[in-house]
C-alpha positions, 0 to 999 in steps of 0.5 A: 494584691500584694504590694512587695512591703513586708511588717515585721513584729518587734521580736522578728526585726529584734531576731534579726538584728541578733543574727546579723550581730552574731555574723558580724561577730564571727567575722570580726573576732580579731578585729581592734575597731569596728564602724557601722554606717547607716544610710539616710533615711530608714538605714540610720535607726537600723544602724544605730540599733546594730551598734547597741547591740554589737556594743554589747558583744565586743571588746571595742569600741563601735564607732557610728557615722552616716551616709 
């Protein structure tokens, strides 16, 4: 029976994480800051995940902080 958890290889959560960089980007474009908040437990590598990557996209500073 199926237990409603879905794995993800490696290439697809990094995919994923590249397409919400890129929406994240989109909407953002004239944005002078950004913040990423992760939420504890699972929710805080995914966020710090996401800042390195939009560190890597942007010309601002990605300011990080948890819930």
């Amino acid at each position: 029976m199926f237990s409603g958890k879905r794995v993800l290889a490696s290439s697809q959560i990094k995919s994923i994480i590249n397409q919400i960089v890129g929406a994240v980007r989109r909407r953002n474009q004239t944005q002078s800051s950004l913040a990423i908040i992760g939420i504890h437990q699972r929710g805080i590598p995914l966020a710090q995940r996401l800042k390195k990557e939009l560190e890597k996209h942007v010309r601002t500073k990605v300011d990080f902080g948890t819930l």
